[in-house]
C-alpha positions in Angstrom: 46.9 -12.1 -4.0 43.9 -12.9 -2.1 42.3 -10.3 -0.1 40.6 -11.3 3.5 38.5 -9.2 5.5 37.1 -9.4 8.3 33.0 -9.3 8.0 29.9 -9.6 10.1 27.3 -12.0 9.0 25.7 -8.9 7.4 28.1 -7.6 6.2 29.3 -10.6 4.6 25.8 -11.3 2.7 25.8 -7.6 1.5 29.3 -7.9 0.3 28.2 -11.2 -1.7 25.3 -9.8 -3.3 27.3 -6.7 -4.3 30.1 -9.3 -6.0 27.1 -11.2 -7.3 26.0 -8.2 -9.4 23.1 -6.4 -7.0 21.5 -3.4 -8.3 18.9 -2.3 -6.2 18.6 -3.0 -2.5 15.9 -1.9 -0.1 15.0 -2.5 3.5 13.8 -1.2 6.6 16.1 -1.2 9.8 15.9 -3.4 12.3 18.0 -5.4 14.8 19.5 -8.0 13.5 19.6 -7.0 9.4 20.3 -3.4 9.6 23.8 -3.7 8.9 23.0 -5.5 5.2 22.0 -2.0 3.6 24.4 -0.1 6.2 27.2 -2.0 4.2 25.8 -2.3 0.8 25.0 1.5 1.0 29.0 2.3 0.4 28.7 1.0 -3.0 28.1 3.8 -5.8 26.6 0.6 -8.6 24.3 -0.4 -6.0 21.0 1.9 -5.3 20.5 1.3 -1.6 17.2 2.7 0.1 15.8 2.6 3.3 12.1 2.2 2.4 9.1 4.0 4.7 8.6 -0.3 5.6 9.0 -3.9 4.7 5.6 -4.1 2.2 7.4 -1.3 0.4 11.0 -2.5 0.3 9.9 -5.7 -0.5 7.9 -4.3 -3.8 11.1 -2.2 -4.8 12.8 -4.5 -4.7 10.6 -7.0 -6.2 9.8 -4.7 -9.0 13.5 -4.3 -9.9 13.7 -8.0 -10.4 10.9 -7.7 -12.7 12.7 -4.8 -14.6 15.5 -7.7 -15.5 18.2 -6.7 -12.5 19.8 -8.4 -9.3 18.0 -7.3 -6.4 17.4 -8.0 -2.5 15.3 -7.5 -0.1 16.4 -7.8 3.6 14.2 -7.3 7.2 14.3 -8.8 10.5 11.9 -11.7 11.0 8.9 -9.3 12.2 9.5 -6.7 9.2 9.2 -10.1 7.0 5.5 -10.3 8.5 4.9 -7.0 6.6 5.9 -7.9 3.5 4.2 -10.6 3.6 1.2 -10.0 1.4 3.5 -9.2 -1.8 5.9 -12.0 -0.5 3.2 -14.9 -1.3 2.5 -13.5 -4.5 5.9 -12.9 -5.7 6.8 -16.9 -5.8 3.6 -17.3 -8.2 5.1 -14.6 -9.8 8.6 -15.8 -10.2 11.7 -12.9 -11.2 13.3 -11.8 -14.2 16.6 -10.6 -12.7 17.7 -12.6 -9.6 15.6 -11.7 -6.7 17.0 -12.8 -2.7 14.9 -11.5 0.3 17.4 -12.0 3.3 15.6 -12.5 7.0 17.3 -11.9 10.0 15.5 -14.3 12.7 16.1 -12.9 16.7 16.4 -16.2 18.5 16.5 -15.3 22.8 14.6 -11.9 21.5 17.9 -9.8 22.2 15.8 -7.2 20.1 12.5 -8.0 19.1 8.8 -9.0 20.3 8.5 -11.8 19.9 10.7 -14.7 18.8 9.3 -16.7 15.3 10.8 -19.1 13.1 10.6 -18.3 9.9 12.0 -21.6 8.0 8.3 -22.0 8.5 7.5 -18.9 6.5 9.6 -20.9 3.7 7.5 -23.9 3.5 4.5 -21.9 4.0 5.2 -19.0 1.4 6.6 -22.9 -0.8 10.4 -20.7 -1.5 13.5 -22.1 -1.1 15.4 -21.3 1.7 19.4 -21.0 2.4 20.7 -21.1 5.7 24.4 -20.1 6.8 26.1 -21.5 9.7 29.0 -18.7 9.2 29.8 -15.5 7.7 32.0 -17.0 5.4 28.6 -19.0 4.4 26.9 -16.2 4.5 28.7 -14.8 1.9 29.0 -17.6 -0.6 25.2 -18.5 -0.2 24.3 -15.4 -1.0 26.1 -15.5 -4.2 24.6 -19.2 -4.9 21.0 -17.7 -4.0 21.4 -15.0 -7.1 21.8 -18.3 -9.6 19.3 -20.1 -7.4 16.6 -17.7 -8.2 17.9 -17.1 -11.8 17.9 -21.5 -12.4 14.4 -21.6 -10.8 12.6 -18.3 -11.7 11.6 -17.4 -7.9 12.5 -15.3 -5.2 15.1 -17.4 -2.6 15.2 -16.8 0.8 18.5 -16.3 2.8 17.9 -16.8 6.5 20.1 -16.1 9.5 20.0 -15.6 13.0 21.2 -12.7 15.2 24.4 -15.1 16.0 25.2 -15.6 12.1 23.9 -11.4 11.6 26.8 -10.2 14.3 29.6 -13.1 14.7 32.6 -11.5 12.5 34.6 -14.3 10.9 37.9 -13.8 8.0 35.8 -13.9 4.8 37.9 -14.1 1.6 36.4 -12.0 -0.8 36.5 -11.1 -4.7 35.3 -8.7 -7.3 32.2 -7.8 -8.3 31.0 -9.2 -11.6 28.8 -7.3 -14.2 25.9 -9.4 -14.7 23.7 -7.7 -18.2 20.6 -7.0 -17.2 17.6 -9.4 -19.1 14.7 -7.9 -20.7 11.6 -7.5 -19.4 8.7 -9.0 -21.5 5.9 -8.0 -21.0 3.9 -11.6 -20.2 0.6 -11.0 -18.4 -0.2 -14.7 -17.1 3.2 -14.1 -15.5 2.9 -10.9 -13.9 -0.3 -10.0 -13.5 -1.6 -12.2 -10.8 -5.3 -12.2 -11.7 -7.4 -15.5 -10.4 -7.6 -17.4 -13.7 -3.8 -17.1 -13.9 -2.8 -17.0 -10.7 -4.4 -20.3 -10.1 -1.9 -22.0 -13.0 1.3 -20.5 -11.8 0.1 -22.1 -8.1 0.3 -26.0 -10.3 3.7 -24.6 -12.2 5.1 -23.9 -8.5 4.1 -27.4 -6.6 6.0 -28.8 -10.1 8.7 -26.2 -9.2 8.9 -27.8 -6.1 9.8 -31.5 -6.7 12.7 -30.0 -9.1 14.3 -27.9 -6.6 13.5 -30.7 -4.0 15.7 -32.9 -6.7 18.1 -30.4 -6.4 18.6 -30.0 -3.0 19.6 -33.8 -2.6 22.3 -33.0 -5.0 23.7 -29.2 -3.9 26.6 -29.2 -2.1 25.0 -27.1 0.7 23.7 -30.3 2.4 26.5 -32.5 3.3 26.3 -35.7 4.8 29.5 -36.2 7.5 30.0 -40.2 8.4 32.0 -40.3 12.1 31.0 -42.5 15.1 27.3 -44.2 13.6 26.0 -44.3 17.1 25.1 -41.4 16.4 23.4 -39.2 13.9 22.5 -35.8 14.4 20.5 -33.4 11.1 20.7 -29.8 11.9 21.2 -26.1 10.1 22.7 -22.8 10.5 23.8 -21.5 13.3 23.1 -24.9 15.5 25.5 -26.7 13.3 28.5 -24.5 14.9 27.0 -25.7 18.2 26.8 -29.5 17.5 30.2 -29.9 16.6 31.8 -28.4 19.6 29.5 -30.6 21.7 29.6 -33.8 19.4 32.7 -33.2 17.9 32.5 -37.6 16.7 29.1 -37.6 16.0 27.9 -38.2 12.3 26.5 -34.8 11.0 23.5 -33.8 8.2 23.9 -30.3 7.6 21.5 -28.5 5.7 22.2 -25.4 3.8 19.7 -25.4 1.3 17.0 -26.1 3.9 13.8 -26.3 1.9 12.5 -27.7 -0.4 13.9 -30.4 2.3 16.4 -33.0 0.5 14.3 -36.4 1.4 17.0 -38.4 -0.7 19.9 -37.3 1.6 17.8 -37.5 5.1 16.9 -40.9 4.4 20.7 -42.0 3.2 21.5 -40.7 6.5 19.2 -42.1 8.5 20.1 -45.4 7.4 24.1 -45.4 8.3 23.3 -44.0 11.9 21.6 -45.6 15.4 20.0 -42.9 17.3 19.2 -39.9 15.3 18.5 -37.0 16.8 17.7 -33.3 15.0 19.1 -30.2 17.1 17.6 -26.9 15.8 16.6 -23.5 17.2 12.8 -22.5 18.2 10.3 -24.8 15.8 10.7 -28.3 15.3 10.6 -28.2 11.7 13.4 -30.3 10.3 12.3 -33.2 13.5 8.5 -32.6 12.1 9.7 -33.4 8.3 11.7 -35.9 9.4 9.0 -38.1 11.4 6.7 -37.6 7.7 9.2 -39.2 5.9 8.7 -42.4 8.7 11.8 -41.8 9.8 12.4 -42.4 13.7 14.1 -39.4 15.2 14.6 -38.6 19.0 12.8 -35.4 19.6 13.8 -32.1 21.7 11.6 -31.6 24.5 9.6 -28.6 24.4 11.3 -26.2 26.6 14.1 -25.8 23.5 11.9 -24.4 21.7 12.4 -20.9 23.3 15.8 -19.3 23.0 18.9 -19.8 21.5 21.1 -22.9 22.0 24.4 -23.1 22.8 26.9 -26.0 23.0 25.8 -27.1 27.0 22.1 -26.5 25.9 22.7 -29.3 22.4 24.2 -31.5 25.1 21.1 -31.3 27.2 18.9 -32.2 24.3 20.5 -35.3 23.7 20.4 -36.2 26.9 16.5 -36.0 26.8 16.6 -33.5 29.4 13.7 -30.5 30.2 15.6 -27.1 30.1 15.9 -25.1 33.6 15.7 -21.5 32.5 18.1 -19.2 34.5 17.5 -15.9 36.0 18.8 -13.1 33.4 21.9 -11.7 35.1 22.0 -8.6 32.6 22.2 -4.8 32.9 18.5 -3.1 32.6 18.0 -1.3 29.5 17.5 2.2 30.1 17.3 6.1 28.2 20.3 7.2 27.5 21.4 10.7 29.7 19.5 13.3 28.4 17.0 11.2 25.8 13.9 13.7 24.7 11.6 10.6 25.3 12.7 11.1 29.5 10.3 14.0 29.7 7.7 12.6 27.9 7.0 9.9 30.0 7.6 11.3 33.2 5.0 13.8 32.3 2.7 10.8 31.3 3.5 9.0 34.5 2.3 12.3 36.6 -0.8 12.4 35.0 -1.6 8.8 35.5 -3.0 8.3 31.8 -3.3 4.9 29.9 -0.8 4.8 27.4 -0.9 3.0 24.2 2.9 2.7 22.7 4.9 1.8 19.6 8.2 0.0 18.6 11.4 2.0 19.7 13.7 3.1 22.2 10.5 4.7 24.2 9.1 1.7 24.9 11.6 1.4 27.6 9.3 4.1 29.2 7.2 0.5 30.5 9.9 -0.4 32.7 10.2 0.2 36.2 10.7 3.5 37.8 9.0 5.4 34.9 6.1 2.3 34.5 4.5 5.2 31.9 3.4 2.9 29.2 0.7 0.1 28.7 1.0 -1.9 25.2 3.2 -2.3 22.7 2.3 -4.6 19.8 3.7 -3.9 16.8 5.2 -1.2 14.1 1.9 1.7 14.0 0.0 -0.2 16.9 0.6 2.4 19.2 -1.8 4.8 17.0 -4.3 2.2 16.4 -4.6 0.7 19.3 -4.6 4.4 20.9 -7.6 4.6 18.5 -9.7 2.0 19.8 -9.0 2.7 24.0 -9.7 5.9 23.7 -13.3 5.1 22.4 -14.0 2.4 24.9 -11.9 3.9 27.8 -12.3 7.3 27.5 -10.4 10.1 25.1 -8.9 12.1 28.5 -7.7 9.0 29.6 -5.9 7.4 27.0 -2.7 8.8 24.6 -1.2 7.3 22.3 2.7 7.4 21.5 4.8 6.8 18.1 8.3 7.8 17.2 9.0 9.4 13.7 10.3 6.8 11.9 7.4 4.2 13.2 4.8 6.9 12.2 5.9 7.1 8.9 6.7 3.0 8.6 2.7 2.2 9.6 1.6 5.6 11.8 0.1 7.3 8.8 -2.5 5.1 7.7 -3.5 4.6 11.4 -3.9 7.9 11.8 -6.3 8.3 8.9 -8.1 5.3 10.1 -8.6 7.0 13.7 -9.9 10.3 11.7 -12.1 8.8 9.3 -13.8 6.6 12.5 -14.2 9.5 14.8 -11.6 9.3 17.1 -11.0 11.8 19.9 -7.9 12.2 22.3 -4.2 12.9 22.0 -1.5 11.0 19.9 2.2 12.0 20.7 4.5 12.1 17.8 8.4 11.6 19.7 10.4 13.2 16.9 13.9 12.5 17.7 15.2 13.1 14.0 16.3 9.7 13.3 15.8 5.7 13.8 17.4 5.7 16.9 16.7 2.2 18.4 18.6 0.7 15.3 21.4 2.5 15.3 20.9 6.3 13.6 19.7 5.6 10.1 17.5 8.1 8.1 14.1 8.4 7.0 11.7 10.3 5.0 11.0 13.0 7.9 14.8 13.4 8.1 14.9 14.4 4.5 18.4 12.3 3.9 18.8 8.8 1.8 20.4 5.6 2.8 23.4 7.0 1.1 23.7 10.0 2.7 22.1 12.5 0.1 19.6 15.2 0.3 16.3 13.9 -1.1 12.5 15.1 -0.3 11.8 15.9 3.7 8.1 14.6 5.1 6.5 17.0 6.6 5.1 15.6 10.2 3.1 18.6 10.9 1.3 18.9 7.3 1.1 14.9 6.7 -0.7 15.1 10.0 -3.3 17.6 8.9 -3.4 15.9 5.9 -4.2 12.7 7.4 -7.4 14.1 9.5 -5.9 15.6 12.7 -8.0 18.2 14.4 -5.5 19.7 15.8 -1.4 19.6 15.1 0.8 21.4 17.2 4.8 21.1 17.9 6.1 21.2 21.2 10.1 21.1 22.5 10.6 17.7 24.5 11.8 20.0 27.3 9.9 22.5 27.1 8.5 23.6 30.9 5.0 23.1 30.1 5.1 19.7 28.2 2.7 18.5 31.0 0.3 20.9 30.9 0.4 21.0 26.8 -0.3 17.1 26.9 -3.5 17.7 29.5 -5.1 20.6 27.5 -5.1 18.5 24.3 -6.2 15.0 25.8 -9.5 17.6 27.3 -10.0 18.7 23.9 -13.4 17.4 22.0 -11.0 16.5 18.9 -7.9 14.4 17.3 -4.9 16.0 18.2 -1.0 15.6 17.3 1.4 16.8 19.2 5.3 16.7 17.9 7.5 16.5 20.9 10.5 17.8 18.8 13.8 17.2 19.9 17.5 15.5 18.3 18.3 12.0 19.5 21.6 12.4 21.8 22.8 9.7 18.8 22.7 12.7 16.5 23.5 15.6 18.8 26.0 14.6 22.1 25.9 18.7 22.9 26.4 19.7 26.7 24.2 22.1 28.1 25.3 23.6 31.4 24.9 20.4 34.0 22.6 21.1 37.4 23.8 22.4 40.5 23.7 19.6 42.9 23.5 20.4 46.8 24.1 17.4 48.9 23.5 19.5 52.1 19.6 20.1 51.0 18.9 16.7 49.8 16.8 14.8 51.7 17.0 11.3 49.9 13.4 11.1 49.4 14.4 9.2 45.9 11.9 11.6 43.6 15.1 12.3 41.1 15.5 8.7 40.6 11.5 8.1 39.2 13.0 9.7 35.8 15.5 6.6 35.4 18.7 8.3 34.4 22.0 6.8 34.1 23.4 10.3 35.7 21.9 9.9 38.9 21.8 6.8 41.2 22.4 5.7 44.4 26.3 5.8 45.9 28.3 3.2 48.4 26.4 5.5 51.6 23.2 4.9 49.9 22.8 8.8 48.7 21.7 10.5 45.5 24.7 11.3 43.5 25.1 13.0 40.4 27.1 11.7 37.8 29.0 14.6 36.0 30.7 12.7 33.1 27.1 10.9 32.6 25.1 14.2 32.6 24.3 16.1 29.9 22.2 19.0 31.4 18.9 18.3 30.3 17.6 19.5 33.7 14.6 16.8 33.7 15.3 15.6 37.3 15.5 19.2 38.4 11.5 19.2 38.0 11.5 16.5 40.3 13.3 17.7 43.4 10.9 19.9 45.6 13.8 20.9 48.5 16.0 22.4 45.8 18.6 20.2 46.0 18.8 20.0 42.5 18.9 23.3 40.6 19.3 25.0 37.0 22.8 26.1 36.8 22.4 29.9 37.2 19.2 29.8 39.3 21.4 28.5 42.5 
């Protein structure tokens, strides 16, 4: 008997690389792959890890391929940008044990900051590339990539989108199957990546090429589908889904095994159809290929070349129309009732300083009413970047703002930096006690493993000493004199830390007693509302109200209310 469940696109890949015979896994979370080592983490042969960040999950897991096992590798596309330095080496490189690296591409930027294609990473990096149109693909590419990288001796890359990462689909699975580990030999020219070796695995690989090029014309991931010849259409993952509920007649290329591109097929294609047309997300890369080959093709204009498409949107293109982008008719993202970053950035936003931020849920402190932080650029760029204003701006004038997990992904080494150069001023360290943007998952400060065990706990406060800080102190998120703590050390002549210590409310949903609200004293002057929390808003008689079931008692907007409308419970 068969047994069907019912998977995520995640969830589906880790399932297929556990069946394929995976080992090792390792990753770093983020929206939309998080969910591959959630999944894969259930199962006692595989040795899951969330890594400190991508460089290093990418060399575990590289270096377990080396040893002779099945690994993978899995990031969003930004986390891919990380790794990238041990990425372009590894193809030189090649495996021993099958090696996939999975990337989650974030298409309309539901989560993320910015929006890259990374099929161009493929050709770039000169790796082949899978991509799934389902979870049900997902799941037997995954399995394919394991012989792929095995038949080829390199690492393969599995790329999805956020649509292919979260659609759940039936998936039929199987079992797992034992693969025997192979030996690892030592072999210097192939491993050790020196330049007088390096530069003859780089004229093995372009060889490497043409035979996988060869065998993408003949795998039975790209499939040529004859209909109405009027028209042709060549497209991959996700946009494949899309094309046939618009163009249900039309003739179809669809590429799995994306690059090395299948010339052979393309230009079989091309010849049976009229107009030809390529419908793909972001990048023209397949159109660009496409028009190399001297092949006519219809291209997108290039307004679909931001954001996902959708059936209406492939309709459009074909149509040779511009895209009209529509006003977003969504909920703004806000703190969740009672977050420990609230206080934070109110007490920035009263003292008017230039702040210098990080990836995670406080970077929603930018948004309007709060309005409390300046830049955000990437994982660790709120210490550097903190670093360099603070010298140019002034070090009482500037503060710069990390979450736990972020310092310990890329924080660490900026901190050094900023030490070692002479920096003065104030970096806040928002320990929550977890990854909280992506969902709860552990990390080294947290002193728990991606399975759930007790392991080694970083030390913020003494990693922070260790790392040059002048001064390192720890501080409750609400405590009553955050403010004035966060003034006295951005005055000081020296490089400070400052913990703001407090659970995530992902972690710890505890009650404390809720504020006394007295309608009779309130004066509707809208200060309660500059803290942005879901508790209290604005009712049908345009008044404040407080939210009971919402509120969690963290008292913040009580230290915004001068006419005592709002009180500690006790105090009224």
């Amino acid at each position: 008997m068969k047994t069907t469940l019912l998977l995520s696109g995640d969830e589906a890949i880790a399932r297929g690389a556990y069946e394929a015979g995976l080992k090792v896994a390792a990753a770093y979370p983020g929206t939309p792959s998080t969910e591959i080592l959630e999944y894969v983490s259930q199962f006692p042969e595989v040795d899951a890890q969330w890594a400190v960040n991508e460089k290093t999950s990418y060399e575990v897991a590289l270096g377990a391929s080396i040893a002779g096992v099945r690994s993978m590798y899995s990031s969003k596309h930004v986390g891919l940008n990380v790794a990238m330095d041990p990425l372009m080496t590894s193809i030189y490189s090649g495996i021993t044990g099958g090696f996939i690296v999975v990337v989650a591409d974030d298409p309309q930027m539901a989560s993320s900051q910015n929006e890259q294609d990374c099929r161009l990473l493929a050709k770039f990096a000169k790796m082949p590339m899978l991509e799934p149109s389902s979870p049900s693909e997902a799941y037997t590419m995954t399995k394919m990539a394991f012989d792929l990288s095995e038949k080829f001796d390199t690492p393969v890359m599995i790329r999805i989108t956020t649509r292919v990462a979260h659609t759940k689909e039936n998936v039929e699975i199987g079992e797992r199957v034992e693969v025997a580990d192979k030996p690892f030999v030592p072999n210097a020219p192939k491993y050790v990546m020196a330049p007088g070796f390096a530069y003859k695995k780089h004229i093995a690989l372009e060889a490497k090429l043409l035979e996988m090029a060869k065998y993408a014309d003949e795998s039975e991931l790209n499939t040529i589908e004859i209909n109405d010849k009027s028209m042709g259409i060549i497209t991959d993952g996700v946009a494949y889904l899309y094309v046939k509920e618009a163009f249900p007649n039309a003739s179809v290329l669809k590429l799995g095994f994306t690059y090395p591109f299948p010339d052979e097929k393309i230009k079989e294609f091309a010849k049976q159809v009229k107009d030809l047309f390529v419908i793909e997300e972001l990048e023209p890369f397949i159109e660009e290929h496409v028009k190399q080959l001297g092949i006519p093709v219809k291209s997108k204009d290039i307004s679909y070349r931001i954001g996902e498409l959708n059936p209406t949107l492939v309709k459009e293109i074909i149509e040779g129309k511009t895209k009209v982008e529509k006003p977003a008719n969504s909920r703004k993202p806000v703190m969740c009732p009672g977050c420990s970053h609230r206080p934070v950035f109110y007490a920035l936003k009263k003292l008017g300083v230039i702040v210098s931020g990080d990836i995670g849920c406080y970077t929603l402190g930018a948004l309007k009413p709060l309005e409390a932080l300046h830049t955000t650029i990437c994982m660790g760029a709120g210490v550097t970047v903190f670093a360099s204003m603070s010298k140019i701006l002034g070090s009482n004038k500037v503060v710069g703002v990390v979450g736990d997990s972020t310092f310990v992904h890329s924080g660490i080494e900026g901190l050094i930096d900023a030490a070692y150069n002479g920096t003065k001023g104030l970096l806040l360290v928002l320990d929550n006690g977890t990854t909280g943007m992506t969902g709860a998952q552990h990390n080294p400060s947290t002193g728990i493993n991606a399975k759930g065990e007790k392991t080694k706990k970083l030390s913020l406060e003494e990693i922070s000493k260790a790392s040059g800080a002048d001064i390192v102190e720890v501080i409750d998120a609400f405590a009553d004199n955050l403010q004035d703590k966060i003034k006295e050390l951005m005055n000081k002549d020296a490089l400070s830390v400052l913990i703001v210590r407090y659970p995530c409310r992902m972690i710890d949903r505890t009650k404390k007693p809720l504020p006394v609200f007295d309608s009779s004293k309130c004066k509707n002057c809208n200060a309660c509302l500059v803290v942005d929390c879901p508790a209290i808003s604005k009712n049908k008689e345009n008044k404040i109200a407080l939210d009971e079931y919402l509120c969690v008692g963290c008292d913040v907007c009580v230290k915004t209310c001068k006419f005592g409308a709002l009180t500690k419970r006790g105090n009224e």
